[in-house]
Backbone as CSV, one residue per row, in Angstrom:
resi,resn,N_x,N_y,N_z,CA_x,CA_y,CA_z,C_x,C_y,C_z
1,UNK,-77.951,40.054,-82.253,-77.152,38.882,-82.581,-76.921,38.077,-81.306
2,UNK,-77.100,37.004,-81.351,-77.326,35.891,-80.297,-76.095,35.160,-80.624
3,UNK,-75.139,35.535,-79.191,-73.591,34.618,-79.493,-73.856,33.593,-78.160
4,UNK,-73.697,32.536,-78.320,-73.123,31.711,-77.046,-71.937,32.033,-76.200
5,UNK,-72.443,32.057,-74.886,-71.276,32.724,-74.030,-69.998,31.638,-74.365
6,UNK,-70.400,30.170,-73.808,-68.776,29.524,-74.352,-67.919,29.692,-75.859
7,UNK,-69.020,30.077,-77.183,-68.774,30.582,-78.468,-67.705,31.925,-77.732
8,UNK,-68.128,32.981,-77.262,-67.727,34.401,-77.016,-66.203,33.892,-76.657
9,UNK,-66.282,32.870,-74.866,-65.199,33.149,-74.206,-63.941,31.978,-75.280
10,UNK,-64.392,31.512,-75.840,-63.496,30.294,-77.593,-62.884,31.530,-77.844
11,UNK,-63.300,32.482,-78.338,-62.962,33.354,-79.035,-62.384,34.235,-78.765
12,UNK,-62.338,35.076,-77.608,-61.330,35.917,-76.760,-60.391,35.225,-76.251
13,UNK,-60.590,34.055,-75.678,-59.113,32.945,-75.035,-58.531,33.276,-76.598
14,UNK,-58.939,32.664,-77.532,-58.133,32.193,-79.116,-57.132,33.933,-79.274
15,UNK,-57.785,34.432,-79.466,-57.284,35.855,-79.775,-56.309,36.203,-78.852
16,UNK,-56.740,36.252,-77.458,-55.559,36.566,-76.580,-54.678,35.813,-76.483
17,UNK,-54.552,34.336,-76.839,-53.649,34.039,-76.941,-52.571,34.325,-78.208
18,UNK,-53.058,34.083,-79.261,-52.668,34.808,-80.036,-51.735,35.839,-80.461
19,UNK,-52.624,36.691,-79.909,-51.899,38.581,-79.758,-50.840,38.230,-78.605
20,UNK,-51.399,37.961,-77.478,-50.249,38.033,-76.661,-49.194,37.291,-76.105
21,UNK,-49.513,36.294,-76.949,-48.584,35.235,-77.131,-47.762,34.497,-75.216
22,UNK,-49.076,34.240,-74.090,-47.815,33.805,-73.143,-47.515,32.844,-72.902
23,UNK,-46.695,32.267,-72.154,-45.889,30.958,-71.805,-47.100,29.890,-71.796
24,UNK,-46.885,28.530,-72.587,-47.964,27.553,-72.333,-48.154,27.504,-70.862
25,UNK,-46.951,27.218,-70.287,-47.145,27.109,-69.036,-48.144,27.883,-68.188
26,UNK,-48.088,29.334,-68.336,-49.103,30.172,-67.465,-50.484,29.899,-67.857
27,UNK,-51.044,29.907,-69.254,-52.127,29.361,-69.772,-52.880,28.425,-68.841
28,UNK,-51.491,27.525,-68.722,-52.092,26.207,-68.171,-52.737,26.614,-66.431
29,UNK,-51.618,27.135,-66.298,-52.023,27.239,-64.349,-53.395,28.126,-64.182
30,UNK,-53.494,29.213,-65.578,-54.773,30.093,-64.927,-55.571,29.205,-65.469
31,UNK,-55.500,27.976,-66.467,-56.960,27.697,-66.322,-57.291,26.432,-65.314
32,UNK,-56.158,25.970,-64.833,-56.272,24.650,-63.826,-56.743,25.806,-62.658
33,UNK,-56.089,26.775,-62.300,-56.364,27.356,-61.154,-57.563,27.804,-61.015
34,UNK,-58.585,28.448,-62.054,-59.574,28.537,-62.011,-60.622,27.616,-62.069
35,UNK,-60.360,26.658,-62.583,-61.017,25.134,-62.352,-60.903,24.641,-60.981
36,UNK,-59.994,24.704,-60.247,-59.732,24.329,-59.011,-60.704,25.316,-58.064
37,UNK,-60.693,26.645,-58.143,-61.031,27.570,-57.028,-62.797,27.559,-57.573
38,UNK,-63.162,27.714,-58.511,-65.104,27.063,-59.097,-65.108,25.595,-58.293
39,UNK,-64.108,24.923,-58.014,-64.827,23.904,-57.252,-64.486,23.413,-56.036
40,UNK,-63.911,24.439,-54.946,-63.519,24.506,-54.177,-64.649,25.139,-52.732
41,UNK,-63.814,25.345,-51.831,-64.775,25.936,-50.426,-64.691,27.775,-50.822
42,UNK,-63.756,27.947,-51.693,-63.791,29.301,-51.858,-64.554,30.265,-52.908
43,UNK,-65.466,29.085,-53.848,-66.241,29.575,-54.886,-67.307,30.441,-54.742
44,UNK,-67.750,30.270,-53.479,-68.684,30.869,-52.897,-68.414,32.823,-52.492
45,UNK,-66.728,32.702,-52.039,-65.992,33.845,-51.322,-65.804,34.806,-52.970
46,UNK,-66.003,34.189,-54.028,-65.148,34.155,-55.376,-66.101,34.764,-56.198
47,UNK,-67.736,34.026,-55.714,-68.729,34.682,-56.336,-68.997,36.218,-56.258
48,UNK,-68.832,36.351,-54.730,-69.502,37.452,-53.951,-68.486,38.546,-54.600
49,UNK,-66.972,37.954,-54.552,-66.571,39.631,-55.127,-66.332,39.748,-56.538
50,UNK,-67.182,39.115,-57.745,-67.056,39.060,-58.413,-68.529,39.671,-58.865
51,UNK,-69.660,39.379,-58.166,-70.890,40.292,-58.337,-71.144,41.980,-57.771
């Protein structure tokens, strides 16, 4: 079965939010914050310990 990764990660964000119901607010900062640091001088530092 062939899922699209942005299909997959729709679908675990939806759910976890969901189930775990947290503050809009935090939502918001991890996904600005992760938008910020993918396009930053540190994406590179971000890759490496993430592979």
């Amino acid at each position: 079965m062939d899922v699209p990764l942005w299909f997959a990660v729709l679908i675990v964000g939806f759910l976890g939010i969901q189930l775990a119901r947290p503050p809009w607010w935090l939502v918001a900062l991890l996904l600005l914050g992760g938008y910020l640091i993918a396009h930053s001088l540190l994406a590179p530092a971000v890759a490496t310990l993430l592979d």
